[in-house]
C-alpha positions in Angstrom: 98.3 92.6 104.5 98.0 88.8 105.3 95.1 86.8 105.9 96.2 86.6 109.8 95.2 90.2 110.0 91.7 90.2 108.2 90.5 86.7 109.6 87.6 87.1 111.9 86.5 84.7 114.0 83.7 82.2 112.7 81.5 79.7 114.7 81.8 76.1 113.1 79.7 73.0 112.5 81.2 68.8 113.0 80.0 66.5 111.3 78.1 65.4 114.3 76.1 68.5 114.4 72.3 68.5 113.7 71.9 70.0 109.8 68.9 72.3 111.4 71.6 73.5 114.4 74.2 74.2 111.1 71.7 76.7 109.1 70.8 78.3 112.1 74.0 79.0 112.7 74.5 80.4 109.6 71.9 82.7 109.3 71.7 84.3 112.8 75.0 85.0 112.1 74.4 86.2 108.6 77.8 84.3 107.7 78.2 83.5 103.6 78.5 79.7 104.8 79.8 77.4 107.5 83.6 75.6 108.3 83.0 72.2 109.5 85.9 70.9 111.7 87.4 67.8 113.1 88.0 66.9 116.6 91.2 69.1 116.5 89.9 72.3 115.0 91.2 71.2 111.6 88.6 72.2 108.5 87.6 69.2 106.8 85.4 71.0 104.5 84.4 74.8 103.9 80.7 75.2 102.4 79.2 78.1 100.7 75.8 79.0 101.5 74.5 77.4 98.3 76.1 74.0 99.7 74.5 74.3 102.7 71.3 74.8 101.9 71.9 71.8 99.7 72.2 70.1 103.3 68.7 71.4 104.4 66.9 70.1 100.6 66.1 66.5 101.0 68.0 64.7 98.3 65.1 63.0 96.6 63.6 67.1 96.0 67.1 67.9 94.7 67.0 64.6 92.5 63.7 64.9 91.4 62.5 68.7 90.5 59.1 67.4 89.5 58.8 65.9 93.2 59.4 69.0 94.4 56.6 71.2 92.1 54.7 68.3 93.4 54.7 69.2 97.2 51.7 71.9 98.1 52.8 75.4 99.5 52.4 74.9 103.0 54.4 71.5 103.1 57.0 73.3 100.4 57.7 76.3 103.4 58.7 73.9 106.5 60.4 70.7 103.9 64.0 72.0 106.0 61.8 70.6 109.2 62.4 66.9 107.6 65.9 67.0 108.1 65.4 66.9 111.9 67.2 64.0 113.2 70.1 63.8 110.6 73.4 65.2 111.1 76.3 66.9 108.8 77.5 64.3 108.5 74.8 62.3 107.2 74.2 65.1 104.2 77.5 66.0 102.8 78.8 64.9 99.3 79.6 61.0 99.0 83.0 62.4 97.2 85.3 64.1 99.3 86.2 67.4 99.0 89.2 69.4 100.0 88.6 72.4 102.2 89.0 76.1 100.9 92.0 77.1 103.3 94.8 79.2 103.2 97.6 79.6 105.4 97.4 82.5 108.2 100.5 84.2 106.0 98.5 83.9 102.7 98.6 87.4 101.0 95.1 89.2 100.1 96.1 88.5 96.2 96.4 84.6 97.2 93.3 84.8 99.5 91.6 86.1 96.4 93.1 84.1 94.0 91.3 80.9 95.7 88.2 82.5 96.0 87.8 82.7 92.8 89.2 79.8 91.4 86.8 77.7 93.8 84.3 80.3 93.8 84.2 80.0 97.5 82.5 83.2 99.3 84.3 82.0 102.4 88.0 81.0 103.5 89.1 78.8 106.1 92.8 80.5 107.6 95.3 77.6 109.1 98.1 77.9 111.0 100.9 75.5 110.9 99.4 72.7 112.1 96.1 73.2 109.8 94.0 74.3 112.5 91.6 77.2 112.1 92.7 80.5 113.6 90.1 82.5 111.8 88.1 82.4 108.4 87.5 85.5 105.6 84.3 86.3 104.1 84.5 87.8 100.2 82.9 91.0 102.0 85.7 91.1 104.5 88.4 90.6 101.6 87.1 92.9 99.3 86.5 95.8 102.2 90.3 95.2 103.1 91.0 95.6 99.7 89.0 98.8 98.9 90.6 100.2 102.3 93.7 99.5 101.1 93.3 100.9 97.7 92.6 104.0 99.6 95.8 104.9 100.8 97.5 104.8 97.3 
């Protein structure tokens, strides 16, 4: 199997996007994380869920974890609210970082390969041009690959 054939398709985030419209996305869609995308459908960047919520956690909480034991309960369950006006954009690393893609005729052993080696629970699939035809979740891959397994 290549990735072409297990790729599902995912809704993605810009830059532009509103950080609160990027979680929601995320969770009402119970996806592993989000693909954020260029004008042109490229991925510029593919973030676990771990990284986005990193997008939702103001900076000085993340900087500062006795700011954040600081803030009472009821301010602690609605911090995310803070985020309001700011976009993707505004919240991503300073550093750049490459997306987690592969190429539509990727094999499952490559898919996986990356996976782990970025420890990525998602997988932005390209076609020749670099833009997204489809992404894989780590559940999707590792169904395909217990499916698979059962025909030997």
């Amino acid at each position: 199997m290549k990735a072409r054939d297990i790729a599902m398709t995912m809704p993605t985030v810009t830059v532009d996007d509103p950080v609160v419209h990027a979680v929601r996305v995320m969770v009402v869609r119970r996806l592993p994380g989000l693909v954020v995308v260029d004008g042109k459908a490229r991925p510029t960047i593919v973030l676990p869920g771990t990284q986005v919520l990193r997008l939702a956690v103001p900076v000085s909480y993340q900087d500062d974890p006795a700011l954040a034991r600081a803030v009472d309960e009821a301010h602690a369950d609605v911090f995310w609210q803070e985020l309001a006006d700011l976009t993707v954009g505004q919240c991503l690393p300073r550093q750049p970082i490459r997306p987690v893609t592969v190429h539509a005729g990727a094999t499952l052993l490559e898919v996986a390969a990356l996976m782990g080696r970025l420890r990525s629970p998602l997988v932005a699939v390209v076609d020749d041009s670099g833009v997204l035809t489809g992404a894989i979740t780590l559940e999707r891959l590792l169904t395909s690959l217990a499916i698979a397994g059962l025909g030997t």
